[in-house]
C-alpha positions in Angstrom: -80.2 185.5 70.5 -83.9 186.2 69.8 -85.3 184.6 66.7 -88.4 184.7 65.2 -89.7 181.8 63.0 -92.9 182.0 61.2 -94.5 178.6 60.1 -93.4 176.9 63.3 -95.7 174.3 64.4 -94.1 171.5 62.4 -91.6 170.3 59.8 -89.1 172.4 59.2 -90.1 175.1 61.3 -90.5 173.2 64.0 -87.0 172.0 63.5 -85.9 175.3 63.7 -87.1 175.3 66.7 -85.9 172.8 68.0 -82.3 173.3 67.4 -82.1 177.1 68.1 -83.9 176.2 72.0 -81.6 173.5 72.2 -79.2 176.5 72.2 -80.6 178.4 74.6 -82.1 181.6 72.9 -85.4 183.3 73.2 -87.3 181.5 70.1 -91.0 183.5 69.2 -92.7 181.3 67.0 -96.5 181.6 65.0 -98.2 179.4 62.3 -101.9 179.4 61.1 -103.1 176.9 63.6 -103.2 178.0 67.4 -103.6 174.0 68.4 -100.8 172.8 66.8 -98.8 176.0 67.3 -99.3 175.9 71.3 -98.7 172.1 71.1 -95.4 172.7 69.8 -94.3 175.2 71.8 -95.3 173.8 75.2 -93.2 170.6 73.8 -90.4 172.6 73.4 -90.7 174.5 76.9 -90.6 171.1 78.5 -87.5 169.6 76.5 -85.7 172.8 76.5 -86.2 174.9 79.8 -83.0 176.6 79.7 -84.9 178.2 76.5 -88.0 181.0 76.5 -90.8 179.7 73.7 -93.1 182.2 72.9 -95.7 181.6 70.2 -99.1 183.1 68.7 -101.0 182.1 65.5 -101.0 184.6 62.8 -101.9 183.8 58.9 -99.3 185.5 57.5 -100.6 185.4 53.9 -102.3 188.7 53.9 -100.5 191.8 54.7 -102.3 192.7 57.8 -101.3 189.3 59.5 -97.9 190.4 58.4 -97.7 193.5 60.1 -100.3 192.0 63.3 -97.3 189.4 63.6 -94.4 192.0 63.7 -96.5 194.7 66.7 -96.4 191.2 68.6 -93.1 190.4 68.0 -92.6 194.1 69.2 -94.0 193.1 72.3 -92.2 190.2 72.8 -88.7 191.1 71.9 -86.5 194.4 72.4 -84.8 193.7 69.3 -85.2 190.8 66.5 -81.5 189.6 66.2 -82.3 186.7 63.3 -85.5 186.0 61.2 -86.6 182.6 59.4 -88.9 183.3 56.8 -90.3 179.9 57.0 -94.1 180.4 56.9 -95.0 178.4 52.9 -97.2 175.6 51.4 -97.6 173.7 48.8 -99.9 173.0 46.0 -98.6 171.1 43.4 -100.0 171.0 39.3 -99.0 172.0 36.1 -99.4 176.2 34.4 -101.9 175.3 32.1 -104.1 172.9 34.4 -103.9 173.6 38.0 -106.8 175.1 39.6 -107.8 178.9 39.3 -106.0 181.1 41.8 -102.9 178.7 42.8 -100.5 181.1 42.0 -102.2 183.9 43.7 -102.0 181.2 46.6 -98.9 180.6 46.3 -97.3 184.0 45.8 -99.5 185.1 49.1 -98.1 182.3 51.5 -94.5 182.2 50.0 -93.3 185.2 48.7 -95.8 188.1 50.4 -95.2 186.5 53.9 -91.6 186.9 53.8 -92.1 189.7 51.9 -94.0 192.0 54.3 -92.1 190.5 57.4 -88.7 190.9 56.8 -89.9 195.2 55.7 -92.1 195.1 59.0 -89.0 194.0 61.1 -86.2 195.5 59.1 -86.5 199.1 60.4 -85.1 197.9 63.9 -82.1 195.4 62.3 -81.3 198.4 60.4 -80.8 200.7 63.2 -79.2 198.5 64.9 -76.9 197.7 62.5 -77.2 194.0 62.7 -79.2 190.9 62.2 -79.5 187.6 59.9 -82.6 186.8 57.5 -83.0 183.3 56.3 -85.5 182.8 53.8 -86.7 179.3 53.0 -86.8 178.8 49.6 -86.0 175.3 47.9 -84.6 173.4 45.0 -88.0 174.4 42.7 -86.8 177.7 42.8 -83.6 176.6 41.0 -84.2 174.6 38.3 -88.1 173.6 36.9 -89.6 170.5 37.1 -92.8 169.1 35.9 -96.4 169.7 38.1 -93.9 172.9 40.4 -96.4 175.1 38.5 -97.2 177.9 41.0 -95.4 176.7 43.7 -91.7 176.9 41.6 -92.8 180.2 40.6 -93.4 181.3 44.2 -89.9 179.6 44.9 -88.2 181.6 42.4 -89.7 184.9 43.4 -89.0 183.8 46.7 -85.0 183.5 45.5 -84.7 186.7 43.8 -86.3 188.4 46.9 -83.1 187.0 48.5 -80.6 188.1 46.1 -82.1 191.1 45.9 -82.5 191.8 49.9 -78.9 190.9 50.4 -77.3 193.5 48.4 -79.5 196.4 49.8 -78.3 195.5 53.6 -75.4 194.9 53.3 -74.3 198.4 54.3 -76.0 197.7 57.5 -74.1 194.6 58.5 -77.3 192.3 57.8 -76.7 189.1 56.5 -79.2 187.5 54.1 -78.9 183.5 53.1 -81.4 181.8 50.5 -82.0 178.1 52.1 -82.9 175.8 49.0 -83.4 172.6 50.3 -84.3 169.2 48.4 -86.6 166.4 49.6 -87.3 166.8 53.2 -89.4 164.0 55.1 -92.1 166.3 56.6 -96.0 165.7 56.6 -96.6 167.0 52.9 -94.5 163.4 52.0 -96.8 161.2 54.1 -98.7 158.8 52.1 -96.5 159.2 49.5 -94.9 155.2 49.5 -91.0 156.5 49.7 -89.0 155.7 51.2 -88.2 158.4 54.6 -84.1 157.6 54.0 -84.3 158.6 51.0 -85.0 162.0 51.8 -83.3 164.6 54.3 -85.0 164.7 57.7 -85.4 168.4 59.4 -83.4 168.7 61.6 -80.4 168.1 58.8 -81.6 171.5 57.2 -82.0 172.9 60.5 -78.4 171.8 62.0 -77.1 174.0 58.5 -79.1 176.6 59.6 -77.9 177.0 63.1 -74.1 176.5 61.5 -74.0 179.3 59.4 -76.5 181.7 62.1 -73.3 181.2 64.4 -70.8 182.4 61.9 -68.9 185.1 62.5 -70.4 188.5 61.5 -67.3 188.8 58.7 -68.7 185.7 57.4 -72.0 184.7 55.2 -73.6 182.0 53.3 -75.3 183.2 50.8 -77.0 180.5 48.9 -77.6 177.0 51.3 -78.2 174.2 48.9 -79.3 170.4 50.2 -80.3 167.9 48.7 -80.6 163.9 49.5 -77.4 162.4 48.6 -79.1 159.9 45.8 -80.1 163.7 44.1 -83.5 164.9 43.7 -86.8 162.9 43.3 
């Protein structure tokens, strides 16, 4: 299988990763940071070498990065067989007092990303008549919370993008599932004085990934909802 996930260097992505080289596949990977991005994928040459890592640094917040990312993917792959739509960030703050131009941050890394991506790639899923798109989204883009701000909004755009995308290909036999994960232990939670068990680690969300990436094609999940089993913090 040849997957391409985009924010790949760490957390979640990098748990992606992880799991889909412990399979075996042909992984491509980018992120915004070349250092960490080659660190991680030299890592996961070395514990994986039944697996091919490749990996190039790309800011996919603007458009052009977008469609720079999916020539090289091109390149790398003769087809794109499942896409992660990892590639977000987080600002956190209320509507009416976070700083001037969150939202446009926010819409840029977590919705536009995905956004110009998954149409970049699509053309060659579609004539092939086959494929999976998993967009991470998260538990923000279900139900509001006080200082999500522009980062739930993103989230929810992020969501209907999903919904949306999944009833367009289906004709086409491409499966589309909207991860919406809770707490997850990654660096954005470091510092914070809780409790690690008290959260999901990664690789949980990642093993639910891999599960439902190696359903049958009659089969998808649509919506993939975690969440730590004392509930949201």
């Amino acid at each position: 299988m040849n997957v391409v996930i985009t924010g790949g260097s760490k957390g979640l992505g990098r748990a992606f990763a992880e799991v889909f080289a412990a399979g075996g596949h042909h992984v491509a990977l980018c992120a915004r940071s070349e250092t960490e991005l080659q660190a991680t994928a030299s890592a996961l040459r070395e514990k994986f070498p039944a697996a091919k890592i490749d990996a190039k640094a790309f800011d996919l917040s603007t458009k052009e990065g977008a469609v720079v990312f999916s020539s090289w993917v091109g390149v790398v792959f003769s087809r794109v067989d499942l896409l992660i739509n990892n590639a977000g960030r987080f600002l956190g703050g209320n509507i009416h007092d976070e700083q001037e131009g969150t939202l446009e941050a926010m819409i840029n890394t977590n919705l536009y990303s995905a956004y110009h991506l998954t149409r970049a790639l699509l053309p060659g899923m579609i004539s092939q008549r086959k494929g999976q798109i998993f967009n991470i989204c998260s538990v923000a883009g279900l139900k509001a919370y006080p200082n999500g701000g522009a980062y739930s909004i993103s989230k929810f755009a992020l969501l209907g993008f999903s919904r949306n995308l999944r009833e367009e290909l289906k004709p086409y036999g491409i499966r589309v599932t909207a991860v919406c994960p809770g707490a997850t232990y990654t660096a954005s939670w470091e510092g914070s004085g809780i409790d690690p068990e008290r959260m999901m680690a990664p690789e949980d969300v990642a093993n639910m990934v891999y599960a439902a990436a190696n359903l049958p094609d009659r089969a998808v999940v649509e919506d993939l909802i975690m969440r730590p089993a004392l509930g949201d913090l």
